[in-house]
C-alpha positions in Angstrom: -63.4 -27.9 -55.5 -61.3 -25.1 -57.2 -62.0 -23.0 -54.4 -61.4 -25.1 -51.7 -57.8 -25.8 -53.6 -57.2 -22.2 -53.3 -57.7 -21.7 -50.0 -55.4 -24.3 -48.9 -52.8 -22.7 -51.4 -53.5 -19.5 -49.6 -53.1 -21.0 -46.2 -50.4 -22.6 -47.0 -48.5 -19.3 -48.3 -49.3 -17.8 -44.8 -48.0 -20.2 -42.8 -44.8 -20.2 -44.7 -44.7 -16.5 -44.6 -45.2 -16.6 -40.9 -42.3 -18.9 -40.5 -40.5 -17.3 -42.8 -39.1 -14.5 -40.8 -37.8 -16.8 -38.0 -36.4 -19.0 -40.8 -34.3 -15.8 -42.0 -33.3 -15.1 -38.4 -32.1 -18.3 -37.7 -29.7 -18.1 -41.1 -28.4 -15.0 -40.1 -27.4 -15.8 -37.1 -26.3 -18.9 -38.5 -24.1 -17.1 -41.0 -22.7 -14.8 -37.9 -21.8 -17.8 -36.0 -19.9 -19.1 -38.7 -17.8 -16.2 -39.5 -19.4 -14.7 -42.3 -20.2 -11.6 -41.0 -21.1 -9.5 -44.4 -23.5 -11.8 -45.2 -25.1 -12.1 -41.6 -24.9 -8.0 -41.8 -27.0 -8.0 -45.1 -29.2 -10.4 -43.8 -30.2 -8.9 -40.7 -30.3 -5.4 -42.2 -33.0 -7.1 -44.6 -34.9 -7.8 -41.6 -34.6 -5.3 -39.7 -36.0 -2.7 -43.1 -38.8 -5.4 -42.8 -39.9 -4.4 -39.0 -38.1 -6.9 -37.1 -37.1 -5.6 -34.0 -34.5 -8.2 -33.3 -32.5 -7.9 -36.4 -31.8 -4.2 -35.6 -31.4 -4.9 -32.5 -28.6 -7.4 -33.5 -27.2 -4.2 -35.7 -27.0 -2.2 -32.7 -24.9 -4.4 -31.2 -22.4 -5.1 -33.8 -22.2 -1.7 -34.8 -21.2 -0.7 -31.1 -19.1 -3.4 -30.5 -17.0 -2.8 -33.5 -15.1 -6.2 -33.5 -16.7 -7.7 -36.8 -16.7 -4.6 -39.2 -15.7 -1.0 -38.3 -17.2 0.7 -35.2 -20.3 3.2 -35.5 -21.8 4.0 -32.2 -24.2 6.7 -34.2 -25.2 3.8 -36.8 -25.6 1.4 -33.8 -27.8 3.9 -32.0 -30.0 4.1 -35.1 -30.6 0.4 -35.2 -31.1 0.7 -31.4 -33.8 3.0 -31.9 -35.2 1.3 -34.6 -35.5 -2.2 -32.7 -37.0 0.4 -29.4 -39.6 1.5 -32.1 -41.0 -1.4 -32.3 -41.1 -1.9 -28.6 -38.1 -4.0 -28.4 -37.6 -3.1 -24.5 -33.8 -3.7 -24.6 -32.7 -2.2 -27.7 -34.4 1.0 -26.1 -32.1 0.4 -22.6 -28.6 0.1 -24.8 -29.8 2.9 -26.8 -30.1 5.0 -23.5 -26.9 3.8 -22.5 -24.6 4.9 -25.4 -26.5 8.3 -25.1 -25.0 8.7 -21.6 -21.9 7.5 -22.8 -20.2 10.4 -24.6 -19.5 8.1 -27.2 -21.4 9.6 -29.9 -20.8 13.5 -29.0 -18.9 15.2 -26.3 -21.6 15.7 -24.0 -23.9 13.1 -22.5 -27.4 13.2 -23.7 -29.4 12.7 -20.3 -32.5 13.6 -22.2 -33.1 11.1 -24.6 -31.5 8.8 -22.6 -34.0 9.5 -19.9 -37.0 9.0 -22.3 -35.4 5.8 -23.6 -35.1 4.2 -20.0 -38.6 5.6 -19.7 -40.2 3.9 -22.3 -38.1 0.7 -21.2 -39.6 0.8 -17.8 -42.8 0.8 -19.5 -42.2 -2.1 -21.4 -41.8 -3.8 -18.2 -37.5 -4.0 -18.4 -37.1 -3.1 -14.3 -32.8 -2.7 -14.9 -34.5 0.3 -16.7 -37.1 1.7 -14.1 -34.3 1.3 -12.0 -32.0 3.8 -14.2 -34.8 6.3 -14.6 -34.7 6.5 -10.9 -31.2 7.1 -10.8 -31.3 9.6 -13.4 -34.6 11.5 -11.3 -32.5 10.6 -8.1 -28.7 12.8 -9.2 -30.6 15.2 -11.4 -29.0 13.9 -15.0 -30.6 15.9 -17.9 -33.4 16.9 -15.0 -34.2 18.4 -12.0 -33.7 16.5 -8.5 -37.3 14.7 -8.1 -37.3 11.9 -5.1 -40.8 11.5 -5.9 -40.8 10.1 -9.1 -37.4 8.6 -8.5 -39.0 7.1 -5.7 -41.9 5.7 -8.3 -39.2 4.3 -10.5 -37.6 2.3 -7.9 -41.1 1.0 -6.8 -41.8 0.1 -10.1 -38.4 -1.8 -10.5 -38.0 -3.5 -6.7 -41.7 -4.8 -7.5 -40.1 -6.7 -10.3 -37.6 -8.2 -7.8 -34.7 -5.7 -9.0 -32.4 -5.9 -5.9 -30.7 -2.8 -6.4 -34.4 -0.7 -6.6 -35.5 -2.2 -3.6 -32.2 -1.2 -1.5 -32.5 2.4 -3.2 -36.4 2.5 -1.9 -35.0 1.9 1.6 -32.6 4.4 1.1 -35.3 7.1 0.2 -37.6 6.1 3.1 -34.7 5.9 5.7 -34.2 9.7 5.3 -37.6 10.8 4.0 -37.1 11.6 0.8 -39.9 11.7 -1.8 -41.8 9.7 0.5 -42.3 10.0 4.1 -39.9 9.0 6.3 -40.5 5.3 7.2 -38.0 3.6 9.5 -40.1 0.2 9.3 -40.7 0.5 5.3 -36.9 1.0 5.0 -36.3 -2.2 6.4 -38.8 -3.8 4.9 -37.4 -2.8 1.6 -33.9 -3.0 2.7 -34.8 -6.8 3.9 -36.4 -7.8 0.4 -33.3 -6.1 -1.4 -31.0 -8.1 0.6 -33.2 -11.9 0.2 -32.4 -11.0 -3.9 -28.5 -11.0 -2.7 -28.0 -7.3 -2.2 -25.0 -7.0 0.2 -25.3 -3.3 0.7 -29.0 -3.5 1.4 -28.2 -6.6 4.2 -25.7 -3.9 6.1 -28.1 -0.9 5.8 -30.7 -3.3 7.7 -28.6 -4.0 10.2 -27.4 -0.7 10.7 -30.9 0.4 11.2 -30.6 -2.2 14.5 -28.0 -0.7 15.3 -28.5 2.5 15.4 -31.9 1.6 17.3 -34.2 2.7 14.5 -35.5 -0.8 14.4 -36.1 -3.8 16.5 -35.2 -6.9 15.1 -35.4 -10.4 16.4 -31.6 -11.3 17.6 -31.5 -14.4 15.0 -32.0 -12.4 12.3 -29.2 -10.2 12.9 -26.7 -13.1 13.5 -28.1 -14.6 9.9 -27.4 -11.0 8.2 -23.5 -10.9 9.2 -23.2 -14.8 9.0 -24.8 -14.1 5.4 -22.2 -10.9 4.9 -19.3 -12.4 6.4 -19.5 -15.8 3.5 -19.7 -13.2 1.1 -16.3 -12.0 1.9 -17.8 -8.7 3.9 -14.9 -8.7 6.5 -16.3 -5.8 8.2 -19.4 -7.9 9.1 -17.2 -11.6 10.5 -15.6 -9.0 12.6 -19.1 -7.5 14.0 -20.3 -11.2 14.3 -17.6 -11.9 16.1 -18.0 -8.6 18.8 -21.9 -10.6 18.8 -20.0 -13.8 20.0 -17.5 -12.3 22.2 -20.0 -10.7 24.6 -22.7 -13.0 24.4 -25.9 -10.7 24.4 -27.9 -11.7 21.6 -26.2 -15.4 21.5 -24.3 -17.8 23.6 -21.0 -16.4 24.6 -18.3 -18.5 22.1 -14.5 -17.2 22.1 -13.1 -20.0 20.1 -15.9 -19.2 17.4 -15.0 -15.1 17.8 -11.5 -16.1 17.5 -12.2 -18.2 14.0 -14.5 -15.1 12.7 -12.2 -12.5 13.9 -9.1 -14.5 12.2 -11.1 -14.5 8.7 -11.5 -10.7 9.3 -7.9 -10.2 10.1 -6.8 -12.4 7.2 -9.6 -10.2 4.8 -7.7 -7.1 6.0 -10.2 -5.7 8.5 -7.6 -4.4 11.6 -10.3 -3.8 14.2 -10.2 -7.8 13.9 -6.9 -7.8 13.9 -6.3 -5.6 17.1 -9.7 -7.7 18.7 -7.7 -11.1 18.2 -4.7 -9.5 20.2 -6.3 -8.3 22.9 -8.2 -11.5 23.7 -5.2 -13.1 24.3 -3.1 -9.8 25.8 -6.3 -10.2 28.9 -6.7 -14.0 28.9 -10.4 -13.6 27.8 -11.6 -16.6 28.6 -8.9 -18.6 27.2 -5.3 -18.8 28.0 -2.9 -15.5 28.0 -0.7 -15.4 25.0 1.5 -12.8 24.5 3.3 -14.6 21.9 0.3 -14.6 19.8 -1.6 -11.1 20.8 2.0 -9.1 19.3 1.5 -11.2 16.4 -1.6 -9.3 16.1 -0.5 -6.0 17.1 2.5 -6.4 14.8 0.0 -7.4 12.0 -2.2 -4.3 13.1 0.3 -2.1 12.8 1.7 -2.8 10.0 -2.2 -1.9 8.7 -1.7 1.5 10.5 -3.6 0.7 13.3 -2.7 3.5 15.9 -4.1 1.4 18.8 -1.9 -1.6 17.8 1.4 -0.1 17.2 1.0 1.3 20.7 0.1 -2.1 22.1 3.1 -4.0 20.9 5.1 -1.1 21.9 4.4 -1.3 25.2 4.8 -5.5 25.3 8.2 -4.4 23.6 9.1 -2.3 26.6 7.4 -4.2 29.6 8.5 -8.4 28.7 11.8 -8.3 27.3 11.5 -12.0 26.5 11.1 -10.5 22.6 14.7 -8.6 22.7 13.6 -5.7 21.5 15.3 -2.6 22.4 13.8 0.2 23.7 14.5 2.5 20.5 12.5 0.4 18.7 9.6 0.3 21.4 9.8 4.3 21.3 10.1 4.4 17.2 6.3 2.3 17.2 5.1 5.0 19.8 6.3 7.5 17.4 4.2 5.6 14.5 1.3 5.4 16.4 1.7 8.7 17.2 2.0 10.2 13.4 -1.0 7.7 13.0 -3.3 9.9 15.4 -3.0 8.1 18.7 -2.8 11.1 21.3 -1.3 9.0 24.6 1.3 7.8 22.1 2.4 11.2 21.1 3.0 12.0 25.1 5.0 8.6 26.0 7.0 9.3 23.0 7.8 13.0 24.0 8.3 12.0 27.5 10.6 8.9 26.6 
């Protein structure tokens, strides 16, 4: 009976000291939240002399942030590589970060940093494969190697990091560290821009483009619809050229004109001067020379060469604006200065 007494006393003591340091967590971040940040200092600095990776990690980030008791980027990378120690995967990430900050010394430490995302990576944090690719990619604290760069970013894009996956169809688009791969760029390039990658969506399509790929014509309209919500104005223009001339879809000006408007509107001029022109030539809709100077006017006033000597010569051909020819000549001059050869003759020739 005595014996069986003690070893529930004993189990019970390890239960409570397995609950314990959670317990002791939970207060000091408890204290924290409530504004008593000396305590919740001394309590997590308890922990974290007791092994427990997320009270140095908690340190780290005070000490580097600096807003509840004096900032010390050197203490917080101590408790950062205290917490990476014991294989707390993020602690070793900020750690490598403030070591390529130059917030400690003068001079970046690439190095450590390097070994820091390394060890990161192989915790299985892929923001820090991703980094370590970087760092092998530019040739920070070592020598250019697309190989293992390469390697990094496989290990990252296969945890669904976006920005690994784009950088992998980077590498195989031009062949470096691995052989050159049109169809595995896009492949990458594709899965990077599923994750919400914008860059990675354009690259793909660029690789249609440029006929390094075939792609099915309803994927391509779904990449710029995709670009153009996301505010890429470059990319509602190009779906607008798509629906202008009618190759890959049905040929729909009133749908050009409402992509080409939300270009113009974004800033992109090539919209801009592609909105004028439609209804300078009465392309498939009505002429409207009232509306295509607006568009020049707006063009021009973006420094589109092209546009300024549009509306110049509307100014000097339909006199229904009153404009007088000085002025006409004055926007040949600016699109002159703004590289438009023909313009530089009328205007020398006026």
């Amino acid at each position: 009976m005595i014996l069986k007494l003690m070893l529930l006393s004993l189990t019970f003591i390890i239960s409570i000291s397995c609950a314990s340091t959670s317990d002791r967590l939970e207060v000091a971040f408890k204290s924290y939240d409530e504004g008593d940040y000396n305590l919740s200092i001394k309590r997590f600095e308890k922990l974290c002399s007791s092994k427990e990776p997320i009270a140095c990690f908690e340190l780290g980030k005070i000490y580097s942030a600096g807003k509840e008791v004096l900032e010390d980027k050197q203490r917080a990378l101590s408790f950062y590589l205290e917490a990476c120690d014991l294989n707390y995967q993020i602690a070793c990430e900020q750690g490598a970060f403030l070591n390529v900050s130059n917030s400690i010394n003068s001079e970046r430490d690439y190095l450590n940093a390097l070994e820091l995302f390394e060890k990161a990576c192989s915790l299985n944090l892929y923001s820090s494969c991703f980094s370590a690719g970087i760092m092998y990619f530019n040739g920070e604290g070592v020598e250019v190697n697309y190989v293992k760069a390469a390697d990094f970013f496989q290990l990252s894009c296969s945890g669904a990091n976006s920005n690994s996956c784009s950088a992998l169809g980077y590498l195989y688009s031009l062949g470096k560290g691995v052989k050159q791969d049109y169809f595995s760029s896009a492949g990458f390039y594709d899965k990077a821009c599923s994750l919400g990658n914008k860059d990675a969506c354009f690259n793909l399509v660029q690789l249609y483009i440029e006929g390094y790929i075939v792609i099915d014509s309803e994927i391509v309209v779904d990449l710029y619809s995709k670009m153009c919500d996301w505010g890429l104005f470059s990319a509602c223009n190009n779906l607008g050229i798509i629906y202008t001339d009618g190759e890959l879809v049905q040929k729909d000006i009133q749908l050009a004109l409402n992509l080409y408007t939300t270009a113009c509107d974004g800033g992109e001029v090539n919209a801009c001067l592609n909105i004028a022109q439609i209804y300078e030539n009465g392309i498939d809709i009505d002429i409207n020379i009232t509306s295509s100077t607006k568009y020049y006017k707006k063009g021009c006033d973006m420094d589109n060469a092209i546009s300024c000597s549009r509306l110049a010569n509307i100014y000097l051909t339909d006199k229904m604006f009153g404009v007088s020819n000085d002025k006409a000549y004055k926007l040949y001059e600016t699109s002159c200065s703004l590289g438009n050869k023909d313009a530089c003759i009328i205007y020398q020739n006026r």
